[in-house]
C-alpha positions as CSV (number, residue, x, y, z in Angstrom):
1,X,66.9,75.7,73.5
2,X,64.6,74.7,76.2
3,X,64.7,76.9,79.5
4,X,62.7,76.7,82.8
5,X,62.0,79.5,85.0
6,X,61.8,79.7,88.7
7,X,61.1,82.5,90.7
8,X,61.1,82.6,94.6
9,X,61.6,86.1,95.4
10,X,61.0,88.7,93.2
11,X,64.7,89.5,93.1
12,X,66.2,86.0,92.1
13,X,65.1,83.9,89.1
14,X,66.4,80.7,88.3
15,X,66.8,79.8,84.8
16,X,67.5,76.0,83.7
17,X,68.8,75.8,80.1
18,X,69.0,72.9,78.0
19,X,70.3,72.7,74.6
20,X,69.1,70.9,71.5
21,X,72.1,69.4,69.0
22,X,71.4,72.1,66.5
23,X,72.0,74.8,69.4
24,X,75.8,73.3,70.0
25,X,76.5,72.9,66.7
26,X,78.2,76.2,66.4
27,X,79.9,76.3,69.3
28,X,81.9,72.7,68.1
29,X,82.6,74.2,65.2
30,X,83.9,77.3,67.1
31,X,85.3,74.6,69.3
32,X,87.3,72.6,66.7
33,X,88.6,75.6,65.4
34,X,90.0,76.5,68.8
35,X,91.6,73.0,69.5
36,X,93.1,71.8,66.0
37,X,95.7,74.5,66.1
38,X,97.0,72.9,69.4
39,X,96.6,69.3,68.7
40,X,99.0,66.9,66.5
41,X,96.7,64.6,64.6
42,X,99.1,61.5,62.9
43,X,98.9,62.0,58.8
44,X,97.8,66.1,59.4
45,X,99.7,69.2,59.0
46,X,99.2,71.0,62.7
47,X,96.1,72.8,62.2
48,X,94.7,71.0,58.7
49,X,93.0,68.0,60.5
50,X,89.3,68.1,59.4
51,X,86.5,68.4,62.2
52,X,85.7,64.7,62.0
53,X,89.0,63.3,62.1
54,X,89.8,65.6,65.3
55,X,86.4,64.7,67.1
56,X,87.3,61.0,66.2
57,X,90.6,61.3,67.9
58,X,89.7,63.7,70.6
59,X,86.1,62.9,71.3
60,X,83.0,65.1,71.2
61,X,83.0,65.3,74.9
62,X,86.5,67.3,74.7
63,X,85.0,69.6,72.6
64,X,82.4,70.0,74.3
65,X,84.0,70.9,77.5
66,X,86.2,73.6,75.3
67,X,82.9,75.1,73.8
68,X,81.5,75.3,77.8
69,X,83.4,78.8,78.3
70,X,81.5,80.4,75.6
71,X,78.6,78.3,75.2
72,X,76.9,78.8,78.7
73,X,77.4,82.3,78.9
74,X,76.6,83.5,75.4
75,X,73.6,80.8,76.0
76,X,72.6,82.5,79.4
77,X,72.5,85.8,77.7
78,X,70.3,85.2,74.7
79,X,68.1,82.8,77.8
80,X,68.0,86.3,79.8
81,X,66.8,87.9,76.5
82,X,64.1,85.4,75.7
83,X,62.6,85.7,79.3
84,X,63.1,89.5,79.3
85,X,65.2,89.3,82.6
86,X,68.1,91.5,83.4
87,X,70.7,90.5,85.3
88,X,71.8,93.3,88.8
89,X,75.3,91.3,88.8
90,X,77.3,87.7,87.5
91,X,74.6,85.1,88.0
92,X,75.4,81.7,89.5
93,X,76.5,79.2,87.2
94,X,75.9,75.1,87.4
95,X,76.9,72.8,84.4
96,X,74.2,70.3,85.4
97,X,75.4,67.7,81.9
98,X,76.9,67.7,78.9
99,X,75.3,64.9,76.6
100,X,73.4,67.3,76.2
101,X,74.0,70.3,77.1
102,X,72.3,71.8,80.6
103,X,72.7,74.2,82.8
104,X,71.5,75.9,86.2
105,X,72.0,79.7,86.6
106,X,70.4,81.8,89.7
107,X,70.4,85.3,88.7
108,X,69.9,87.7,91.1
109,X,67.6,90.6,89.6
110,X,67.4,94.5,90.4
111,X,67.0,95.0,94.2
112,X,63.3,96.5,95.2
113,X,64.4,99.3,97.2
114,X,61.3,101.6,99.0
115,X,62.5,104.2,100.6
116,X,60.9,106.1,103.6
117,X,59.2,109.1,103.6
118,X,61.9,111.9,103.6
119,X,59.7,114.8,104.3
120,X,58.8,113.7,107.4
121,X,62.4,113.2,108.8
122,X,63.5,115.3,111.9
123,X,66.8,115.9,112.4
124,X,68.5,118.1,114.6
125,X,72.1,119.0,114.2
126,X,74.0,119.3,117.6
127,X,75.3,122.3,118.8
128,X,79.0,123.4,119.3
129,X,80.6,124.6,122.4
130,X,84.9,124.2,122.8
131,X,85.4,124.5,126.3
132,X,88.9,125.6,128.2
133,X,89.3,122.5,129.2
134,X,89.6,120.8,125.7
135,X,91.8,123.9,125.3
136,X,94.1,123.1,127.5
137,X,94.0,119.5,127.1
138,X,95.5,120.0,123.4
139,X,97.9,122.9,124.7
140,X,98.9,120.1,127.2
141,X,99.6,117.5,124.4
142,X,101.7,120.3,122.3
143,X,104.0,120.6,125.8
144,X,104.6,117.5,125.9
145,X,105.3,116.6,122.4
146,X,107.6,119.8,122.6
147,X,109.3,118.3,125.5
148,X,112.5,116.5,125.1
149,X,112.9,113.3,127.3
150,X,116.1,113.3,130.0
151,X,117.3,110.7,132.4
152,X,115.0,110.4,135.2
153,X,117.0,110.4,138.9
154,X,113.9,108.7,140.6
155,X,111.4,105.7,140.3
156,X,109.6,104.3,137.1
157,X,106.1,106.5,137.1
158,X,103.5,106.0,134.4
159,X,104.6,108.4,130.7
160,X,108.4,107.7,131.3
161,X,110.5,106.2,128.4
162,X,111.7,103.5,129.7
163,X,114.5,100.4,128.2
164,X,113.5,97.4,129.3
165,X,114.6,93.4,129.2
166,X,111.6,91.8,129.3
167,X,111.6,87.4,129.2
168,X,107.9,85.8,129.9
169,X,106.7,82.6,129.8
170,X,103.8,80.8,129.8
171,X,103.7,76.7,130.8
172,X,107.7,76.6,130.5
173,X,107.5,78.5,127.3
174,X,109.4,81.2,126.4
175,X,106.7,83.7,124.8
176,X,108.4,86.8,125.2
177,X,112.2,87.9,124.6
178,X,112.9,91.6,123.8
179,X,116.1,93.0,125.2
180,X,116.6,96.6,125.1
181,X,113.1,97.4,123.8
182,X,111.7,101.3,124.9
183,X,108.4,101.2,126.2
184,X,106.6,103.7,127.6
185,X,104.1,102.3,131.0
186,X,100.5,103.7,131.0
187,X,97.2,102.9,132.6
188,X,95.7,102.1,129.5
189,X,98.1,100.1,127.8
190,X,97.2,96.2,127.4
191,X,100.2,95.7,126.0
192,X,102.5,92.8,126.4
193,X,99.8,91.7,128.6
194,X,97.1,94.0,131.1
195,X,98.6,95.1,134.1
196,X,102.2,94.9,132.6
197,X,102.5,99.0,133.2
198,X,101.6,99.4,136.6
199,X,104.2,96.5,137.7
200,X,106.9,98.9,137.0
201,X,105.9,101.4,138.8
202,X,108.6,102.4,141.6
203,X,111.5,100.1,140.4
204,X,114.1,101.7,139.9
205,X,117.2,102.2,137.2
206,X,119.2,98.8,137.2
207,X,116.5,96.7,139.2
208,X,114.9,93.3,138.3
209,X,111.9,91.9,139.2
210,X,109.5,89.3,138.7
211,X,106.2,89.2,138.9
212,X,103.1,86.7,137.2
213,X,100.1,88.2,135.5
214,X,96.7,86.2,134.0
215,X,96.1,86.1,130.4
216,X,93.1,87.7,129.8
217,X,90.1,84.9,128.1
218,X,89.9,87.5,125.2
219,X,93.2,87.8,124.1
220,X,94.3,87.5,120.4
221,X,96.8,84.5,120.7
222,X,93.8,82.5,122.0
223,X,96.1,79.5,122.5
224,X,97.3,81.3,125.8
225,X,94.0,82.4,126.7
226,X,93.1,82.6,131.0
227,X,96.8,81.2,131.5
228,X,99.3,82.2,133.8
229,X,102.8,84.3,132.1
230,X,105.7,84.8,134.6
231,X,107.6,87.6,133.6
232,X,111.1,89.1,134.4
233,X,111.8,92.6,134.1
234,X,115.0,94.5,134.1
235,X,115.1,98.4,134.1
236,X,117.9,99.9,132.2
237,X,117.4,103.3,131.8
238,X,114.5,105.7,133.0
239,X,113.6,108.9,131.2
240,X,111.3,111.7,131.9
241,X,110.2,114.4,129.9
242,X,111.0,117.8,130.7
243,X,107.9,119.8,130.4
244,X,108.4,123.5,128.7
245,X,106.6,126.7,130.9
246,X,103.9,127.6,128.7
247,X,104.7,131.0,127.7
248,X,105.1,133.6,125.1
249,X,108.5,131.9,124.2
250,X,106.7,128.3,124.0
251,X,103.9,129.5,121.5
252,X,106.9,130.9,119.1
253,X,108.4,127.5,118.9
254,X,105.3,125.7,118.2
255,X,104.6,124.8,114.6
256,X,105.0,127.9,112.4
257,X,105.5,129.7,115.4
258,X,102.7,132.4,116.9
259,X,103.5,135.8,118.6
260,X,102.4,134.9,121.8
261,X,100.5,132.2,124.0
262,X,96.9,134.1,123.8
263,X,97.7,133.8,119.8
264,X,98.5,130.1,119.8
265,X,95.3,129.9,122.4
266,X,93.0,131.4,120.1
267,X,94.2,129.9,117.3
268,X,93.6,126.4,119.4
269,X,90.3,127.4,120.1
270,X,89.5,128.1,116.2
271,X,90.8,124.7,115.0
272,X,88.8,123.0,117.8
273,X,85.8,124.7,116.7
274,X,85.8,123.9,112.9
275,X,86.9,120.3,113.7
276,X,83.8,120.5,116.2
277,X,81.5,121.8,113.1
278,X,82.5,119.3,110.7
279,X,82.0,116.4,113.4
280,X,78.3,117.9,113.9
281,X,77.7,118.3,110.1
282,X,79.3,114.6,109.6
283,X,76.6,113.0,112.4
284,X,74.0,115.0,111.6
285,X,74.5,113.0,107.8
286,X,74.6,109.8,109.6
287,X,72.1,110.7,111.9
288,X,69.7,111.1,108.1
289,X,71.6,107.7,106.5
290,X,70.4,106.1,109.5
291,X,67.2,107.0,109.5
292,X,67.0,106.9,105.9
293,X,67.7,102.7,106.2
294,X,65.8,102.5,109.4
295,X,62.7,103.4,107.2
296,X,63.3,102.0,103.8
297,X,62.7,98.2,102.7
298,X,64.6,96.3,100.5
299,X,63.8,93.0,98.8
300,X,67.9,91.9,97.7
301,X,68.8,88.4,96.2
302,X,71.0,86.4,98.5
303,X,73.8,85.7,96.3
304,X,73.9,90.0,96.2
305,X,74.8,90.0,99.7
306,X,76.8,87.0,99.7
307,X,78.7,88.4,96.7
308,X,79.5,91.9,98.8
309,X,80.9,89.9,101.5
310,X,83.1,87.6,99.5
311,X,84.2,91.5,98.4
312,X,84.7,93.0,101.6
313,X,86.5,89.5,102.7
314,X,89.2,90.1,99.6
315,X,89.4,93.9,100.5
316,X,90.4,93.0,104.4
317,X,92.7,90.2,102.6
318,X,94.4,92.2,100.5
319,X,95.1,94.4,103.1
320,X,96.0,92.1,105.6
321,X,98.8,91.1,102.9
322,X,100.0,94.5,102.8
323,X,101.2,94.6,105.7
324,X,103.4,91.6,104.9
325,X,100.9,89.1,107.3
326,X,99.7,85.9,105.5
327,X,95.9,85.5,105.9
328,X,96.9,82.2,108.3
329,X,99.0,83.8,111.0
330,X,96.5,87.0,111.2
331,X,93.5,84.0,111.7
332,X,96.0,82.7,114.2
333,X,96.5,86.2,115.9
334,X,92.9,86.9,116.2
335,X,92.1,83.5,117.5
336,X,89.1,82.9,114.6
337,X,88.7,80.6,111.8
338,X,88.1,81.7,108.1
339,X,84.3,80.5,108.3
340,X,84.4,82.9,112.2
341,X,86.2,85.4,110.4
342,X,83.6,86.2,107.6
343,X,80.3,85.9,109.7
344,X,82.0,88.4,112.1
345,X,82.4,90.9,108.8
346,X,79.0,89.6,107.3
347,X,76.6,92.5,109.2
348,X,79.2,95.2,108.0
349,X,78.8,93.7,104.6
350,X,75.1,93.8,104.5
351,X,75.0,97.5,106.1
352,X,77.6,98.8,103.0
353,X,75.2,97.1,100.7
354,X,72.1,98.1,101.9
355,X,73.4,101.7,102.3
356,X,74.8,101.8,98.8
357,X,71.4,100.7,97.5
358,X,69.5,103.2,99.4
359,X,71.9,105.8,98.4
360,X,71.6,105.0,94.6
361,X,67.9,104.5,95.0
362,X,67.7,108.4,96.7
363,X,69.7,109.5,93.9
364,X,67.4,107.9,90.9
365,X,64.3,109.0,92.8
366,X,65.7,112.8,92.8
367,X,66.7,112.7,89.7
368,X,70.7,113.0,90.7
369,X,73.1,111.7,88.2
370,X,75.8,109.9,90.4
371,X,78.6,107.8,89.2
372,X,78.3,104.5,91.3
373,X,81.9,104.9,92.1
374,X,81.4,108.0,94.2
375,X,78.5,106.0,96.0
376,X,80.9,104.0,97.3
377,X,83.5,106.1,98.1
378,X,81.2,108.3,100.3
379,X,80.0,105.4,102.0
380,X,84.1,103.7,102.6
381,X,84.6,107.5,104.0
């Protein structure tokens, strides 16, 4: 076995194997005694063909190119052993020939990961402070959730449950057909199209109206993109919510129930505050894992970060699929191609990476025994 080495980093190695006859000679025989079980040789009992009358009829190419899924990778690891490499992940696999044998294989070797000087890290975790106001904004939120909704004698305002018809289209197209859909109008709702919600503000119960409204250049069905949608709108019914007093009554009915609205304040006022503490103990930790990367170098093979975006791609896919969408119409929905697609998740890739490597470096520097699992799962949290 003849192998050449080429280095161009020290994280990478390329290795280019070449096999003598006496090196495949096992691996036909391993070969043949794969194939002459499944073959029908004229004269020969299923199985009893000898080697040379099965290489005669089949050729020594086709066992060959059996032999190739155990050959090169059994040969790659006694290469790696010879040449005293190890191998961080799956190298990269070329069959270059097979009269005789060859092959290419870029390996990508252990990451050299330096990390910063900890000790001189400052950090500063924010301080907590729940105002009334954030109070009251979440009381606010339990009134109206509390509230049931009733029939509105008056207007469409913004936060009323509304049933709409609703027909648009675009260029003579019909791109929007929903009868009897509820839909509730609000500043900030983008949705069918910007601007949509403030239209119906004033019509009233059984009134139509039309009205045309610009596609925004940034919108996910980028075939419509900066285009013109004339819409038609009739208001069946118009609902308002009927906000509770906030009293002792209103606490008791909240949730498990509190004795009185200074208990279901203070009890407020405590979940706010833990929720506050655990936000400032969460950035504080990301306010060290980013300055923990901003200081540390890594040297990491290409085909490593390449590899953990092909990942992160299949994760998003499989996803993407659970939710019953085929990868093409999401593409379609998001107005990118595959190739946009995974250079738009490409730096998210490289920052998981490079976090999980600075992580398990931390942890083998400080003499932490960590599962590589639990690496990752902190850093997907």
């Amino acid at each position: 076995m003849n192998i050449t080495t080429e280095s161009a980093s020290p994280t990478e190695v390329t290795l280019s194997v070449e096999l003598d006859t006496e090196d495949v000679e096992p691996f036909i025989t391993r070969s043949y005694q794969r194939l002459v079980g499944r073959v029908q040789i004229p004269g020969f009992r299923r199985g009893k063909a000898p080697r040379s009358i099965v290489e005669r009829q089949l050729g020594r190419s086709a066992l060959i190119q059996e032999a190739l899924d155990f050959m090169v990778p059994e040969t790659l690891e006694e290469a790696l052993k010879r040449e005293n490499l190890r191998a961080f992940m799956e190298p990269d696999l070329e069959i270059l020939d097979v009269e005789p044998v060859s092959f290419k294989a870029v390996v990508p070797l252990e990451p050299v990961v330096e990390l910063g000087d900890l000790s001189s890290f400052r950090l500063e975790r924010q301080p907590v402070e729940v105002t009334d106001e954030q109070v009251g904004e979440v009381m606010e939120r339990l009134r109206y959730d509390a509230a049931p909704w009733e029939p509105a004698d008056r207007p469409v305002q913004l936060g009323d449950l509304l049933t709409l018809d609703v027909e648009g289209t675009i260029g003579g197209e019909k791109v929007i057909d929903d009868q009897g859909i509820d839909f509730v109008p609000q500043m900030d709702n983008p949705l069918p199209i910007p601007g949509f919600s403030v239209c119906l503000e004033g019509m009233s119960e059984g009134q139509e109206k039309e009205f045309t409204l610009s596609i925004p250049e940034e919108h996910h069905h980028a075939q419509y993109s900066g285009q013109e949608c004339h819409l038609r709108v009739r208001v069946i019914a118009v609902k308002k919510k009927l906000l509770p007093e906030l009293d002792d009554e209103f606490a008791k009915g909240v949730r498990d129930g509190y004795e009185s609205l200074g208990a279901l304040t203070d009890h407020l006022r405590q979940q706010l505050t833990e929720s506050a503490e655990a936000a400032s103990l969460r950035q504080l930790e990301q306010d060290g894992m980013d300055e923990l990367l901003r200081t540390s170098t890594l040297q990491v093979s290409g085909l490593i970060y390449q590899r953990e975006l092909d990942k992160m791609y299949e994760e998003r896919e499989r996803t993407i699929r659970g939710r019953s969408l085929d990868m093409d119409s999401y593409l379609s929905y998001i107005g990118k191609t595959e190739d946009e697609w995974r250079e738009q998740l490409r730096p998210q890739s490289e920052l998981r990476l490079n976090t999980y490597l600075v992580l398990r470096r931390l942890a083998q520097q400080e003499g932490i025994d960590v599962d590589p699992e639990e690496i990752e799962a902190e850093i997907d949290s």
